[in-house]
NULUMLUM-863613 format. One record per residue: x, y, z of N, C-alpha, C in turn. Coordinates in steps of 0.2 Angstrom, whole numbers, padded with zeros to 4 digits, always signed. Example, Ala and Ser with C-alpha at 12.3 -4.5 7.8 and 13.67 -1.06 7.14 Angstrom:
+0066-0028+0039+0062-0022+0039+0066-0016+0039
+0064-0011+0035+0068-0005+0036+0064+0000+0039
% end
This chain:
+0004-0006+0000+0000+0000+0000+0004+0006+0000
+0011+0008-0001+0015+0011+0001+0018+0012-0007
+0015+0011-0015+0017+0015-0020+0016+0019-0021
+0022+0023-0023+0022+0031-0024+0015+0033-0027
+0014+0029-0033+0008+0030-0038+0001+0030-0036
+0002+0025-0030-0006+0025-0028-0008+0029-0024
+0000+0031-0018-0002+0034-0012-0003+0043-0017
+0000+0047-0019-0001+0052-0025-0010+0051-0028
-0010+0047-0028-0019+0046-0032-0025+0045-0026
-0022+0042-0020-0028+0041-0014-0024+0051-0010
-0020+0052-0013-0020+0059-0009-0024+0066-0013
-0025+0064-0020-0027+0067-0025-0033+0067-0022
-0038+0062-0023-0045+0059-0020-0047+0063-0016
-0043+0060-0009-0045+0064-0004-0045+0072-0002
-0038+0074-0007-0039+0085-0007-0045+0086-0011
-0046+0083-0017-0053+0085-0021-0059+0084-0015
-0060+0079-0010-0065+0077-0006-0064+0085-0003
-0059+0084+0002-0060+0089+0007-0060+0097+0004
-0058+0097-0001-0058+0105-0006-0066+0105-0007
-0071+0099-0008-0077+0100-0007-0081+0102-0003
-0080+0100+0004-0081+0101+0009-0080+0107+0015
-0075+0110+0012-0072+0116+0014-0079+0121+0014
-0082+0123+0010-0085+0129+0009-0092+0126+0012
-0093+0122+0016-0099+0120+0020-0096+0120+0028
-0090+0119+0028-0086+0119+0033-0086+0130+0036
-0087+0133+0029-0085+0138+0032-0091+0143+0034
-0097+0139+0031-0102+0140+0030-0105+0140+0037
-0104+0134+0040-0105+0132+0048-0104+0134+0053
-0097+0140+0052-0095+0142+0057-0101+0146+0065
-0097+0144+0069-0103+0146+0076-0108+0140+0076
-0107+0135+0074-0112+0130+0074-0113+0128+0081
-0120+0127+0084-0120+0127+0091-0118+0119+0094
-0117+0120+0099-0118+0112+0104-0123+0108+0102
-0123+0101+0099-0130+0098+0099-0129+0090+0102
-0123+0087+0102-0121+0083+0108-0116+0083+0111
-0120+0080+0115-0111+0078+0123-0110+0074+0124
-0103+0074+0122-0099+0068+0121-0095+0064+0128
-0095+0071+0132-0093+0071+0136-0092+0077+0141
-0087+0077+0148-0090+0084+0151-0088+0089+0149
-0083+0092+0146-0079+0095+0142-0079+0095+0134
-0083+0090+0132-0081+0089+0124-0090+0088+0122
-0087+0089+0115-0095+0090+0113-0095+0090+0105
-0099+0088+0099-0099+0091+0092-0106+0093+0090
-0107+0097+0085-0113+0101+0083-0114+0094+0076
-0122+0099+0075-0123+0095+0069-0119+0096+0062
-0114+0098+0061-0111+0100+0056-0106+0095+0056
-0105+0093+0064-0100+0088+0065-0102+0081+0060
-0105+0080+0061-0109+0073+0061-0110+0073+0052
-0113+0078+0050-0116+0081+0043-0110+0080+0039
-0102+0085+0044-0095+0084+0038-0093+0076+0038
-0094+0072+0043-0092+0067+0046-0096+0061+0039
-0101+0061+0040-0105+0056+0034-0104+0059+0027
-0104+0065+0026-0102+0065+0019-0095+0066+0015
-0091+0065+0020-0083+0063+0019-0083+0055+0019
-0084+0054+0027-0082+0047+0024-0087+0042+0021
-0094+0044+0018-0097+0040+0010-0091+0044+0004
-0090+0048+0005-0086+0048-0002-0079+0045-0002
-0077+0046+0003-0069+0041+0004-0070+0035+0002
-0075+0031+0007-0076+0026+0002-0079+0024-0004
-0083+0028-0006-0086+0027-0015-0080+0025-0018
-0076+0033-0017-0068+0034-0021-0065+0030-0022
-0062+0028-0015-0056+0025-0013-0056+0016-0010
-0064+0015-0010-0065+0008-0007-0061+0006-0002
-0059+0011+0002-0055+0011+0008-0060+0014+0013
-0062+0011+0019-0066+0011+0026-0063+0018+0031
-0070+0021+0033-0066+0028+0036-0068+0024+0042
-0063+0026+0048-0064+0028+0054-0067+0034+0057
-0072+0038+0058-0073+0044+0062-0074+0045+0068
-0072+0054+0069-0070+0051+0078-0080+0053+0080
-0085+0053+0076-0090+0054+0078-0095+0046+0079
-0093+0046+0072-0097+0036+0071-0094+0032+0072
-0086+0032+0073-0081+0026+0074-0079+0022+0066
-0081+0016+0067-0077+0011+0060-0073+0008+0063
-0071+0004+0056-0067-0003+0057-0060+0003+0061
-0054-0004+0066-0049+0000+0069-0042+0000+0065
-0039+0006+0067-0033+0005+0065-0027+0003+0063
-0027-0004+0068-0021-0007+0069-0020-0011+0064
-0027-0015+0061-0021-0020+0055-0027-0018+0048
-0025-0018+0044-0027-0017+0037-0027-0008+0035
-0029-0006+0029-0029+0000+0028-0037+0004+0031
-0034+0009+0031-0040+0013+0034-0039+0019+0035
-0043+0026+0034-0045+0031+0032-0047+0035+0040
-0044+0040+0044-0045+0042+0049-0047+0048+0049
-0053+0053+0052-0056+0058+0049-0058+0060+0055
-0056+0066+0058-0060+0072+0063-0062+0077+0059
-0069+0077+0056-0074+0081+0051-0071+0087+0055
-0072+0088+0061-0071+0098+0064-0065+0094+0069
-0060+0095+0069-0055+0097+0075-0053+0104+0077
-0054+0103+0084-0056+0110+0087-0064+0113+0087
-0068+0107+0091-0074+0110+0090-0076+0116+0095
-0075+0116+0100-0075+0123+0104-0074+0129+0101
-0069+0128+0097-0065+0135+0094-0070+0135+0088
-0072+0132+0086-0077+0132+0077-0084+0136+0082
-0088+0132+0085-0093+0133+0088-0093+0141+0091
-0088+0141+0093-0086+0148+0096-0086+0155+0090
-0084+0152+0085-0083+0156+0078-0075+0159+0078
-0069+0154+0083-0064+0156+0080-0061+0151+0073
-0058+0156+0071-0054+0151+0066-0050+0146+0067
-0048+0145+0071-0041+0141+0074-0046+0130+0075
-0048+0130+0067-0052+0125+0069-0050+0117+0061
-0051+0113+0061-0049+0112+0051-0052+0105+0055
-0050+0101+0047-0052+0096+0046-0045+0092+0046
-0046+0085+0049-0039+0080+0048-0042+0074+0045
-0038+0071+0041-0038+0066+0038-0031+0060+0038
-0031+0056+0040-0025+0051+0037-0027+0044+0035
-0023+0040+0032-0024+0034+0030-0018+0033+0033
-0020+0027+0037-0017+0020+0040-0017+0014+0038
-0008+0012+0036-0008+0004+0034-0006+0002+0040
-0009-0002+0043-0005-0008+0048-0004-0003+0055
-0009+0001+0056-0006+0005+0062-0001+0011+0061
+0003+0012+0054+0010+0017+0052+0004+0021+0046
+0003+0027+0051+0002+0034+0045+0005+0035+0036
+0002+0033+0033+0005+0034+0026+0003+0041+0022
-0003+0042+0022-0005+0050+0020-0007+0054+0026
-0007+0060+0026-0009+0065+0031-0012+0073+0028
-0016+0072+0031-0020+0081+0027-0023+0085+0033
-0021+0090+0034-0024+0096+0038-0028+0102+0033
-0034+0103+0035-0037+0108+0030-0038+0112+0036
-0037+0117+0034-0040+0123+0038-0043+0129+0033
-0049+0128+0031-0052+0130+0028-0055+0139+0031
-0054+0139+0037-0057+0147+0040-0052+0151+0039
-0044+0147+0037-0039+0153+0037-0035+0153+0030
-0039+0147+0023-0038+0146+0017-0031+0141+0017
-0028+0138+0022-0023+0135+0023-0026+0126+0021
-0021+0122+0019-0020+0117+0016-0014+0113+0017
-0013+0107+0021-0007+0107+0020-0008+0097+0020
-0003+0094+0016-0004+0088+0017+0003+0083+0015
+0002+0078+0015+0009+0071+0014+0010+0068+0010
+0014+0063+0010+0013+0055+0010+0020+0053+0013
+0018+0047+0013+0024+0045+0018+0031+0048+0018
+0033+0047+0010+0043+0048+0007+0039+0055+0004
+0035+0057+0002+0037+0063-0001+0035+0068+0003
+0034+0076+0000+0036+0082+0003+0031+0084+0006
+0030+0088+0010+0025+0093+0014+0022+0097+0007
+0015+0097+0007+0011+0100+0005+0010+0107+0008
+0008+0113+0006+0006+0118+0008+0004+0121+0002
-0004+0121+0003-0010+0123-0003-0007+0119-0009
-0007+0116-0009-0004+0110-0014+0001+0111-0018
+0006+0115-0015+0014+0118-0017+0021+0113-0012
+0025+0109-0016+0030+0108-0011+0033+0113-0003
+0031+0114+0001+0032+0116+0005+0041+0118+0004
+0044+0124+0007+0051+0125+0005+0055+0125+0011
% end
């Protein structure tokens, strides 16, 4: 699962995924409390709303299984698998600060092989793959 060629084309997938979700992400902003996860922690409906409609398309795309930190999924630790916190930083989204984006990674076998952070409030993009370079707005990072 570690070909330059494939991992390039499931990172392709996935920024066109998230570059679509962006502009409903920023649309959302100040989205209120609507569950509690716990005593400190919580996600709005938006949470849930980015969370399903990323990971059905992950897998449409990619025929690769999301894990979300709202719905959960397959673990992990052995096979491939697609990791996604629709809002990180929901206090700060819900709040209406910027300091808030979307993560995505794909896991083989437990070991990170792509990585994406959108920070779509502040137009930032930044993403991976295992051997190659830092993304920044889809420019090699310098």
């Amino acid at each position: 699962m570690t070909d330059t060629a494939d991992l390039s084309r499931l990172l392709a997938v996935a920024s066109e995924i998230l570059d679509g979700a962006a502009e409903r992400f920023v649309a959302g902003r100040g989205a209120p409390r609507s569950v509690d996860k716990g005593p400190d922690d919580f996600a709005t409906d938006l949470d849930l709303e980015l969370e399903r409609r990323i990971s059905g398309e992950l897998t449409e795309r990619t025929g690769i299984a999301v894990h979300g930190e709202e719905f959960g999924g397959p673990g992990a630790g052995t096979g491939t698998v697609w990791l996604l916190d629709p809002i990180d930083g929901t206090v700060n989204y819900s709040a209406g600060l910027p300091t808030a984006g979307i993560l995505l990674a794909l896991v083989h076998d437990g070991e990170p092989i792509i990585g994406l952070t959108w920070l779509p409030l502040v137009g930032e993009r930044f993403a991976a793959t295992v051997d190659g370079p830092l993304l920044h707005n889809g420019v090699p990072a310098e």
